[in-house]
C-alpha positions as CSV (number, residue, x, y, z in Angstrom):
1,X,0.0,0.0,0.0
2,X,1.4,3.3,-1.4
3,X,2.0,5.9,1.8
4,X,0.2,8.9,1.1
5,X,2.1,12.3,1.8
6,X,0.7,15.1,3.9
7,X,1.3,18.4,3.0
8,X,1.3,21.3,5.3
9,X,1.6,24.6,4.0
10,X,3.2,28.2,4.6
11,X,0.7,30.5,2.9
12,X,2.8,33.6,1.7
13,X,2.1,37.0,1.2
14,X,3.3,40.1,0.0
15,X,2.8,43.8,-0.8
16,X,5.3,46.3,-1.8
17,X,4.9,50.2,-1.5
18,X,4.7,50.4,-4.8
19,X,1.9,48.4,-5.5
20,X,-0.1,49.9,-2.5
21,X,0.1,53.5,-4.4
22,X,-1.4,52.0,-7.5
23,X,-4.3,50.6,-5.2
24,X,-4.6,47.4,-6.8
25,X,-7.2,45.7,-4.8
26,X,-6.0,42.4,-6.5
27,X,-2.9,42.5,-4.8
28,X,-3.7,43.6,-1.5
29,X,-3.0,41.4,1.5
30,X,-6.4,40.4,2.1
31,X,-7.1,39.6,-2.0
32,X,-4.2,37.3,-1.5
33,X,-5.2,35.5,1.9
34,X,-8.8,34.7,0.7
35,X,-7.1,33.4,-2.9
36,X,-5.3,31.0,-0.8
37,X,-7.2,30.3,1.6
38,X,-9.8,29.0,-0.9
39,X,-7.8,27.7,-2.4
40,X,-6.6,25.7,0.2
41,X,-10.8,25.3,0.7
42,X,-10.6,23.2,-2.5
43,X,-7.4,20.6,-1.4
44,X,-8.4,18.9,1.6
45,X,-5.2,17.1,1.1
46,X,-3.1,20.4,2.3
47,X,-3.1,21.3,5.9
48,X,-2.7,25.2,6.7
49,X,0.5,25.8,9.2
50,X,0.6,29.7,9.2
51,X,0.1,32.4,6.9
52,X,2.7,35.0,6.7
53,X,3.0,38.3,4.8
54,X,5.5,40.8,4.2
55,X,3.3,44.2,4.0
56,X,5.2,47.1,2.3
57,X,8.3,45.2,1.3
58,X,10.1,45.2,-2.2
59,X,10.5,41.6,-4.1
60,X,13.4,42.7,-5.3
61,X,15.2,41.3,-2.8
62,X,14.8,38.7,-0.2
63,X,15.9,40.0,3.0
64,X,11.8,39.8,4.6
65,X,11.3,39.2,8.5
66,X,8.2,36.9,7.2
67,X,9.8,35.6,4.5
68,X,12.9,34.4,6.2
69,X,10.4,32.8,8.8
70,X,8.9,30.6,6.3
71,X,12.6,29.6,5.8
72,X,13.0,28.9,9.0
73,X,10.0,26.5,9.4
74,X,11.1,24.9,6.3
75,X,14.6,24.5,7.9
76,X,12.7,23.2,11.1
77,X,10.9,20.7,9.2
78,X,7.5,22.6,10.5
79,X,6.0,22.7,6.7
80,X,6.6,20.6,3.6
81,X,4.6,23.0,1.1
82,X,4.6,27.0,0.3
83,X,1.8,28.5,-1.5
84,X,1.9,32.0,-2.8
85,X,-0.8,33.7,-5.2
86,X,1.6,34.3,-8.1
87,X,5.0,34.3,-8.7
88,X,5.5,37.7,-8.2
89,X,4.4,37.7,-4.8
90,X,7.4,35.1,-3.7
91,X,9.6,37.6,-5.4
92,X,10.6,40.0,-8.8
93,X,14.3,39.3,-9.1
94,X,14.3,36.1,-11.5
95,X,17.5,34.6,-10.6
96,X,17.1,34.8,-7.1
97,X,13.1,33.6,-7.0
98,X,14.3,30.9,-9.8
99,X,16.8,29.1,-7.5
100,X,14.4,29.2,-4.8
101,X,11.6,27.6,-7.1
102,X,14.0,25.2,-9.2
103,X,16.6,24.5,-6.5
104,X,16.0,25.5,-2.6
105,X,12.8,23.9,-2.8
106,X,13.5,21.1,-4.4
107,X,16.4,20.4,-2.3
108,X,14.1,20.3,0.7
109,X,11.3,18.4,-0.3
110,X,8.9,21.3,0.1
111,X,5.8,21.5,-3.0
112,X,5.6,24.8,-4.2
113,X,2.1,25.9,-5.5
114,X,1.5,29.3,-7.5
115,X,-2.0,29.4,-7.6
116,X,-2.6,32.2,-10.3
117,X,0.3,31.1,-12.5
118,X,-2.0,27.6,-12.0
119,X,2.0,26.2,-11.1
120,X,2.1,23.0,-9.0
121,X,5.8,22.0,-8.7
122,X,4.6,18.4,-7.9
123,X,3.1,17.9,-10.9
124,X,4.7,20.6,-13.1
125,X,6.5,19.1,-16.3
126,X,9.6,20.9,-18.2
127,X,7.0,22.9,-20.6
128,X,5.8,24.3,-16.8
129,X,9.2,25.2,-15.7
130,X,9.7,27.0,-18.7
131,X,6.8,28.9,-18.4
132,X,7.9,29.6,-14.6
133,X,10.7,31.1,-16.0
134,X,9.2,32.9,-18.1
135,X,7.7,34.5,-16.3
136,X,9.5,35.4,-13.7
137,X,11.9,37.6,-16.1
138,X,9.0,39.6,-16.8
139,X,8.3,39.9,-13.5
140,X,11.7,41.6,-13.0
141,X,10.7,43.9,-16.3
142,X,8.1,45.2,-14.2
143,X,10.3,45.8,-11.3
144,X,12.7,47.8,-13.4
145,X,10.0,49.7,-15.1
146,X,9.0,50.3,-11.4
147,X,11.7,51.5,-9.9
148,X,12.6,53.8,-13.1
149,X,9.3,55.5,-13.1
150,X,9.2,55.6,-9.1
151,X,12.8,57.4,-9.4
152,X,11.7,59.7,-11.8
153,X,8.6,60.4,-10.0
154,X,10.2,61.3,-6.8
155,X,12.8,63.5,-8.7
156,X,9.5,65.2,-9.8
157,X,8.6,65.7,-6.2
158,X,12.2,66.5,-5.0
159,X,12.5,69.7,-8.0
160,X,8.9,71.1,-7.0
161,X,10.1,71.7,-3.2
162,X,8.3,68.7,-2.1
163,X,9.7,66.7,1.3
164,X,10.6,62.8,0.2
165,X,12.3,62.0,3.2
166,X,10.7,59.9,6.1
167,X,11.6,61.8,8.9
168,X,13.0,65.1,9.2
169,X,16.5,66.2,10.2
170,X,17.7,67.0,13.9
171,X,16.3,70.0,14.7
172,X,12.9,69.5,13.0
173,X,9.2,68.0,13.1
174,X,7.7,66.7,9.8
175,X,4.3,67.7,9.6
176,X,1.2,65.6,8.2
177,X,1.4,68.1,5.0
178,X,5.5,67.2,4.7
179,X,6.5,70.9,5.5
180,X,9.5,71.2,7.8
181,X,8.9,73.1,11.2
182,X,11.1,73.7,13.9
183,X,11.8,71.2,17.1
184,X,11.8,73.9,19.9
185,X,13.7,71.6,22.3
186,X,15.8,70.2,19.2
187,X,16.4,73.6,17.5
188,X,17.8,75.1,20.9
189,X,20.4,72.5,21.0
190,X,21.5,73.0,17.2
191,X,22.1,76.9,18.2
192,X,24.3,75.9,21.4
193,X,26.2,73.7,18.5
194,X,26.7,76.6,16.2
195,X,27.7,78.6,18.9
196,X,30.2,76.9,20.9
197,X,31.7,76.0,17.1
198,X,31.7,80.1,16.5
199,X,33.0,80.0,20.1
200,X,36.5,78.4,19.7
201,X,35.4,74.8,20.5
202,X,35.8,72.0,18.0
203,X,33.4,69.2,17.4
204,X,34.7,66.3,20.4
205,X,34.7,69.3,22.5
206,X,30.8,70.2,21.5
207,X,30.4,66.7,21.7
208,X,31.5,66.0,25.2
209,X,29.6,68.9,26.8
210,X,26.1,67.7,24.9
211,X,27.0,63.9,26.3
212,X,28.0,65.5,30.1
213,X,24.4,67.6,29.4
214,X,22.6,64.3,29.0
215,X,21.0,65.5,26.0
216,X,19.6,63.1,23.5
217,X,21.8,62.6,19.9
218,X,19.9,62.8,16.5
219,X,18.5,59.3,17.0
220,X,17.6,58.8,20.6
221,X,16.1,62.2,20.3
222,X,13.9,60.7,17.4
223,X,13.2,57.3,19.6
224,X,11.7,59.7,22.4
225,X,9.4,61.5,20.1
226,X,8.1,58.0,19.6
227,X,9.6,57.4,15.6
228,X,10.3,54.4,14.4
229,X,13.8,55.6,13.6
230,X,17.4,53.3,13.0
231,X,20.6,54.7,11.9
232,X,24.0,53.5,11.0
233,X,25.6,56.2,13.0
234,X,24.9,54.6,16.4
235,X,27.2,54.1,18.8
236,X,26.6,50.5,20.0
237,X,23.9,50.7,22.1
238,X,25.0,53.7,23.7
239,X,23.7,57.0,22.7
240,X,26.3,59.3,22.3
241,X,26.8,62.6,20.6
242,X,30.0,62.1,18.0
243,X,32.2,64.5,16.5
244,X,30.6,63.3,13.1
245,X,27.1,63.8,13.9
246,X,28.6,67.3,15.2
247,X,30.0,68.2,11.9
248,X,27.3,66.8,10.0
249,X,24.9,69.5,11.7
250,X,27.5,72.7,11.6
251,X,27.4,71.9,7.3
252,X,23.9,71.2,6.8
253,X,22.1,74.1,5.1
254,X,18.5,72.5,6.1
255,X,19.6,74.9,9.1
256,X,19.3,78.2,7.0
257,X,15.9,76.9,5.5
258,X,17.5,75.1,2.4
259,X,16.6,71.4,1.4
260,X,18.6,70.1,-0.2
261,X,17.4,66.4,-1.5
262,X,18.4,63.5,-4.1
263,X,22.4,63.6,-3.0
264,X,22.5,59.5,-3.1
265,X,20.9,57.0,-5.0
266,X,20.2,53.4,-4.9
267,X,23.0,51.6,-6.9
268,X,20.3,49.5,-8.1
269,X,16.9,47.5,-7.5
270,X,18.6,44.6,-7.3
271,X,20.6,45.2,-4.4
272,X,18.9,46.5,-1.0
273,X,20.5,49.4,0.9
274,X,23.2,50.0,-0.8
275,X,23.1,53.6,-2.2
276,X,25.7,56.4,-4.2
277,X,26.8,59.6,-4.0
278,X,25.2,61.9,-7.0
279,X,27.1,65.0,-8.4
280,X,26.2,68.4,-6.7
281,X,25.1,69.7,-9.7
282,X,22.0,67.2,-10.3
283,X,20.9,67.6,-6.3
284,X,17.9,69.2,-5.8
285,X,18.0,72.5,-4.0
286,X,15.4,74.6,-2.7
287,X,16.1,77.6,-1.0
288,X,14.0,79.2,1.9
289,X,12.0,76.3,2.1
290,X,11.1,76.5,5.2
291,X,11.7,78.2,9.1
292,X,16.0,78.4,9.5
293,X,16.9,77.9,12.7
294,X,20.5,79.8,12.6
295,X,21.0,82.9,10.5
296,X,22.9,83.0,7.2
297,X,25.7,84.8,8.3
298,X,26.6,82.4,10.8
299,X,26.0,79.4,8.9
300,X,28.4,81.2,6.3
301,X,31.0,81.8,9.0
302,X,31.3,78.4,10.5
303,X,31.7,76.9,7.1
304,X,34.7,78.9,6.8
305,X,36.0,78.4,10.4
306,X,35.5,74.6,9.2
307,X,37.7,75.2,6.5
308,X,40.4,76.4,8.7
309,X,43.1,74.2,9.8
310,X,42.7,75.3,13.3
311,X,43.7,73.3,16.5
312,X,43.7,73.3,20.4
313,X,46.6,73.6,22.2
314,X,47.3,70.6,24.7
315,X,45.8,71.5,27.8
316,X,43.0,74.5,26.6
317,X,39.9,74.9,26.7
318,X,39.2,76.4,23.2
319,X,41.4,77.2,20.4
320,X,43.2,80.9,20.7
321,X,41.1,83.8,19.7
322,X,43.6,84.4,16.4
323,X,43.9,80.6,15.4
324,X,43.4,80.6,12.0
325,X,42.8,84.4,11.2
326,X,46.3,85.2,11.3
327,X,48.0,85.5,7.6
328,X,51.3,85.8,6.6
329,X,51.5,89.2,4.2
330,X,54.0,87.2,2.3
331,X,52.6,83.4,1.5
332,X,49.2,84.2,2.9
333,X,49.1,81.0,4.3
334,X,48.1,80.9,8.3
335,X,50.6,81.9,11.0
336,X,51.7,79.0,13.9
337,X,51.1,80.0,17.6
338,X,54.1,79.6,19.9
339,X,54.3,79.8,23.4
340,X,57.2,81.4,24.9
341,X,58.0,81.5,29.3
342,X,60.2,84.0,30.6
343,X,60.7,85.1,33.8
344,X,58.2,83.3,35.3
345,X,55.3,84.6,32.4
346,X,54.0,83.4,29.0
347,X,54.4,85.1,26.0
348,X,52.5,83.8,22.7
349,X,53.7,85.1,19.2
350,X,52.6,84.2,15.8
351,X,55.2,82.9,13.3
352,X,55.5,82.5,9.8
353,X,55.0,78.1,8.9
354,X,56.4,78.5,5.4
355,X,59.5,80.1,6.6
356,X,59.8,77.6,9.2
357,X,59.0,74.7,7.0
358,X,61.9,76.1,4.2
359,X,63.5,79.6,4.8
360,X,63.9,79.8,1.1
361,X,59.8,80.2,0.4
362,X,59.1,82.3,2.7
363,X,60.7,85.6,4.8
364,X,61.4,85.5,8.7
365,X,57.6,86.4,10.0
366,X,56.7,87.3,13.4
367,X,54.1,89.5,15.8
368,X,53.4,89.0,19.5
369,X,49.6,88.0,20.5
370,X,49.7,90.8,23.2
371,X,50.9,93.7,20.3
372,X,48.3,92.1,17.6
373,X,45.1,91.8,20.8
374,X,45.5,95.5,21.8
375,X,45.8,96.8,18.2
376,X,42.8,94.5,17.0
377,X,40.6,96.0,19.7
378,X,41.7,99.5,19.6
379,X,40.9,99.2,15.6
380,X,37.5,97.3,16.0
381,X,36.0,100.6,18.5
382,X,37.4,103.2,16.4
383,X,35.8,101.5,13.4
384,X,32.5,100.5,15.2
385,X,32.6,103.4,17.2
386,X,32.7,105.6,13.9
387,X,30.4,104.1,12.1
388,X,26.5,105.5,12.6
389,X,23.8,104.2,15.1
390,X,22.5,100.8,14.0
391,X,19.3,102.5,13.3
392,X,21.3,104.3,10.4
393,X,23.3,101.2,9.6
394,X,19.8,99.9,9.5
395,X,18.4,102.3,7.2
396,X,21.5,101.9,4.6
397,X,21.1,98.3,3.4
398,X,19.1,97.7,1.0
399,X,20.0,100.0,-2.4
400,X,21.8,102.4,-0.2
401,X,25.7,102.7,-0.7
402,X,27.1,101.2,2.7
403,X,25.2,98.0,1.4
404,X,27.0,98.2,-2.3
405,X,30.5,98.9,-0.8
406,X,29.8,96.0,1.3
407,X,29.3,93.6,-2.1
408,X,32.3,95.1,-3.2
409,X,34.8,94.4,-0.1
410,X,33.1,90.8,-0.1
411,X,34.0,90.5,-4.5
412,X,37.9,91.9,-3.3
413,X,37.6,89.1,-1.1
414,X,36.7,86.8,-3.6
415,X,39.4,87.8,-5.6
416,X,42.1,87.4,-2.7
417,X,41.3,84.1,-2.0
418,X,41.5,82.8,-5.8
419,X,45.0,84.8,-5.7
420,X,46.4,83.0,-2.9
421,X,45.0,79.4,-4.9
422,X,47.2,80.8,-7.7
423,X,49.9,81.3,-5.3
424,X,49.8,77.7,-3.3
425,X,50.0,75.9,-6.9
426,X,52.7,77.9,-7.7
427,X,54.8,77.1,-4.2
428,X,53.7,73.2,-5.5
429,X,55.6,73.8,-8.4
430,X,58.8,75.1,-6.7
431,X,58.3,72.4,-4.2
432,X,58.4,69.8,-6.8
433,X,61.3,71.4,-8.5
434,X,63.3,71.4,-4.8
435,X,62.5,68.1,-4.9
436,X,64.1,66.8,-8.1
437,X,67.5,69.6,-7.6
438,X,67.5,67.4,-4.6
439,X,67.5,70.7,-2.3
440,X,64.4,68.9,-0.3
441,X,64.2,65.4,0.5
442,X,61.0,63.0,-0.2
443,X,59.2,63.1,2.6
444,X,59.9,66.9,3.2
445,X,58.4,67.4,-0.7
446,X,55.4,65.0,0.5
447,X,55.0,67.3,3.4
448,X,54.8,70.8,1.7
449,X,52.8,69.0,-1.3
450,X,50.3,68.3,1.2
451,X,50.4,71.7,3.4
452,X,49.9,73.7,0.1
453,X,47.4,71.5,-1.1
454,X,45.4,72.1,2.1
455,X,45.5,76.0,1.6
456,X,44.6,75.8,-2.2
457,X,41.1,73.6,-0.2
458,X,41.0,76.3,2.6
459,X,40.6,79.5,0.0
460,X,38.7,77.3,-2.1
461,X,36.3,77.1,1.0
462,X,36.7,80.4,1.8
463,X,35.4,81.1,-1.9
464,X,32.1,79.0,-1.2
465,X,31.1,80.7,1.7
466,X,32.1,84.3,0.3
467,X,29.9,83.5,-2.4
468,X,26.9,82.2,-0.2
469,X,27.6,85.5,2.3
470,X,27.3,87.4,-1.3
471,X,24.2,85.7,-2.2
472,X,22.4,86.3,0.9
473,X,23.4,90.0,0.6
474,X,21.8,90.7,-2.7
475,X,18.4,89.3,-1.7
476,X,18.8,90.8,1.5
477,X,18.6,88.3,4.0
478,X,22.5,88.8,5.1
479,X,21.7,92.5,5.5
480,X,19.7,92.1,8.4
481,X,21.6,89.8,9.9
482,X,24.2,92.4,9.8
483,X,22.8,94.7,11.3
484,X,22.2,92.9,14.3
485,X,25.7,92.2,14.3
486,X,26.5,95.7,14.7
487,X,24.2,96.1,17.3
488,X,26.0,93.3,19.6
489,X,29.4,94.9,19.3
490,X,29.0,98.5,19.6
491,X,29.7,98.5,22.6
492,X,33.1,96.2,22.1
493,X,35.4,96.6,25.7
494,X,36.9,93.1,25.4
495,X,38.2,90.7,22.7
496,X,36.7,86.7,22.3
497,X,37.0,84.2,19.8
498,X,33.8,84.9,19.4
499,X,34.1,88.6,18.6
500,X,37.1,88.1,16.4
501,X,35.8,85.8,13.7
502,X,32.2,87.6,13.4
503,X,34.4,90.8,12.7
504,X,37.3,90.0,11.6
505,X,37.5,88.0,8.4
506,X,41.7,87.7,8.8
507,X,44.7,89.8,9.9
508,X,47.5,90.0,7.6
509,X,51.0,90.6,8.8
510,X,53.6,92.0,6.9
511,X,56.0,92.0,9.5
512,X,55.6,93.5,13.3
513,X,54.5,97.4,12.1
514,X,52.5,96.8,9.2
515,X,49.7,94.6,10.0
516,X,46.0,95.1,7.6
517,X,43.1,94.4,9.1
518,X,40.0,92.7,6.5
519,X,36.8,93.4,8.8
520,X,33.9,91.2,8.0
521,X,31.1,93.6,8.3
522,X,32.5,96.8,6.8
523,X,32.6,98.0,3.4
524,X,35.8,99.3,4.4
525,X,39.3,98.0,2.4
526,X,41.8,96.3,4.7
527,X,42.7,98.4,7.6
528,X,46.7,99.3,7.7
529,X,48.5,99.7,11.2
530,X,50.6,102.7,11.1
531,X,53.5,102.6,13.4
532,X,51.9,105.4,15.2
533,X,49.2,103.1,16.3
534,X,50.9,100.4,16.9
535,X,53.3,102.8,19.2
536,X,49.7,103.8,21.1
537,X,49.1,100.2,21.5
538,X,52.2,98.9,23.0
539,X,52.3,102.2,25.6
540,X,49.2,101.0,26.4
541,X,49.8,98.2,26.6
């Protein structure tokens, strides 16, 4: 007597996004459950073990939490049989659903049953298999023709302003109409980070304080609102502010109300969350988009303290006020701070790193800290102090001429900074040529290659946010943010960091009594130090 097999079934399900935005009631969850289910009505012979679906999950790849538990009870020897309602709902990528049909199942004893494709694999002959695979290659068809018009439609979207993101950035709430509004308790912690940066302290530093604050990073933060949020920027299980989710906040223009959207892509259907970096130039960009959170001018002017090589000396608290602002007048490339005890005090002059790197590129710089701190402030009231009341100041921007001379000093700056890329290529040059007249050993050539490089990448910087600061001045946004700048330093009687960098935009020395002055928020041309004042300075001093 012939033993008669019993089947028991996996009934399988599956519905990606896609196919939920066409509303096809034929392949909705419940069409497919009551398909199999009567089916299984009809075949008394197949016993029902669980029915399982994958809701809002792509078939182009296979990596399902419902899915993968069918596996498992076929691994566990719970189920002998799988029944799906077509091919296409066990999966879209034909090589991958072909070895399952043709091979995995096979292997493991287990009847598969497609009931639309009328497919029985325990009765199917090779005209059947063909057919199978037929099909299933224009089931991947479809998915390509999916995912191409899905791409393109969300490009749509992107170009027209519209939010395709599923949750909004740090510092913002996604409403039900996908507009961006600010995160009060969020948006107060992205100013702290913008200021300490503005400050003198560099990302661990901002870092550390947020983690000794106890305040939430990006993705705990989102956990707590109640989102159903996972990143691949976690710490462990620890959440912990990092100096990347740090810098990733101090360059994201979302914070000045620009989205910018579409800067990866999926490398392709086939392969699941795996995505590439597209070219600036096809991003999609949409200025004042919504509510900034920090104004333009300081968004410009971290973006160029970021492009500073700046550092803190072992054992401070914050970089010193200068670091970074002080130029050579004869490389233009940034002066080194040295600390100097005598006598039981600390001095701290600026030298020239060119000249200390090769004395043959550069002459003998140098300037003491203390001479260059009382000048600076002594320059900064006389310029503030003679400028009009910020009513006035307030009055001029717009068409008025302080506004136009402004554009102007911003254009010189422009041009400064695209002179001393012209200059660093030509020191590359000379380096190189040091190099082979054997003047400058390998490593020293590897070493000035690489410092000149990084000031050609500094000015190129400098350029970018020049041009956004010049940008934000024609339409008029910078202008008010200007003003208000005014306003907090009218009544200058101290120097920060702080005050330096949102006035000063760098010092150049020439040598210890000619030093120029570029202001930041005055249409003035660089300010020279004229022995005389420098002679007030140091009696004062």
């Amino acid at each position: 007597m012939q033993e008669t097999t019993v089947w028991i079934a996996d009934g399988y399900l599956r519905l990606s996004i896609e196919d939920k935005d066409k509303k096809d009631e034929s392949n909705s969850i419940k069409n497919q459950r009551d398909l199999i289910l009567d089916f299984l009505s009809r075949h008394p012979d197949i016993q029902v073990h669980r029915i399982l679906d994958d809701d809002g999950v792509s078939g182009a790849h296979f990596d399902r939490e419902r899915f993968k538990e069918m596996i498992r009870h076929i691994e566990a020897g719970l189920i002998n049989c799988v029944i799906v309602k077509d091919f296409s709902r066990l999966g879209r990528d034909h090589i991958e659903t072909g070895k399952y049909i043709e091979r995995y199942f096979a292997s493991k004893g287990v009847r598969f049953i497609s009931v639309n494709d009328n497919y029985d694999s325990l009765t199917a002959d090779d005209s059947d298999k063909l057919m199978a695979s037929f099909k299933n290659i224009c089931n991947e068809a479809t998915l390509e023709d999916i995912s191409v018009k899905t791409s393109s439609h969300l490009k749509v979207k992107r170009d027209n302003g519209e939010l395709v993101v599923n949750f909004a950035v740090y510092g913002y709430l996604k409403t039900k109409d996908k507009q961006l509004i600010p995160d009060d308790y969020a948006a107060d912690v992205v100013r702290f980070i913008f200021g300490m940066k503005i400050q003198g302290y560099n990302e661990q530093q901002i870092a550390d304080m947020l983690n000794s604050k106890g305040i939430l990073p990006p993705a705990a933060h989102k956990k707590a609102l109640g989102l159903k949020y996972c990143t691949p920027f976690a710490v462990k299980d620890i959440p912990k502010w990092s100096v990347n989710a740090i810098k990733r906040i101090l360059t994201n223009p979302v914070y000045i109300g620009t989205l910018e959207q579409g800067k990866r892509k999926k490398l392709s259907y086939r392969v699941k969350n795996k995505c590439i970096a597209v070219p600036r130039e096809q991003w999609s960009v949409k200025e004042k988009r919504h509510v900034p959170i920090v104004d333009d001018a300081e968004f410009s002017l971290v973006g160029e303290l970021m492009a500073r090589d700046t550092r803190t000396p072992v054992g401070a608290e914050q970089i010193h006020m200068f670091s970074g602002i002080i130029l050579c007048g004869s490389c233009q490339r940034p002066m080194n701070m040295r600390t100097v005890k005598k006598g039981g005090k600390e001095y701290i002059y600026f030298n020239c790193s060119t000249h200390k790197q090769d004395k043959s590129l550069c002459k003998y710089n140098n300037v003491s800290a203390n001479i260059l701190h009382g000048f600076l402030l002594h320059t900064l009231r006389a310029q503030i102090g003679g400028l009009v009341s910020a009513a006035e100041v307030a009055d001029d921007f717009g068409p008025g001429t302080l506004l136009s001379r402004k554009q102007q000093a911003i254009e010189d700056m422009i041009r400064h900074n695209r002179q001393i890329i012209e200059q660093n290529n030509t020191f590359l040059v000379r380096a190189y040529e040091h190099y082979v007249s054997k003047v400058i050993t390998e490593s020293e050539h590897r070493m000035f290659k690489a410092t000149f490089k990084q000031q050609v990448e500094i000015a190129e910087a400098a350029i970018a946010a020049l041009e956004r600061e010049l940008a934000g001045l024609r339409d008029g946004t910078l202008g008010r943010d200007l003003v208000e700048r005014f306003k907090k330093y009218q009544n200058l009687t101290e120097l920060n960091r702080e005050a330096v960098v949102s006035l000063v935009r760098a010092i150049v020395v020439h040598d210890s009594e000619h030093i120029d002055v570029h202001l930041r928020y005055s249409d003035v041309a660089p300010l020279a130090a004229a022995p005389a004042d420098l002679e007030t300075v140091r009696e004062a001093g």
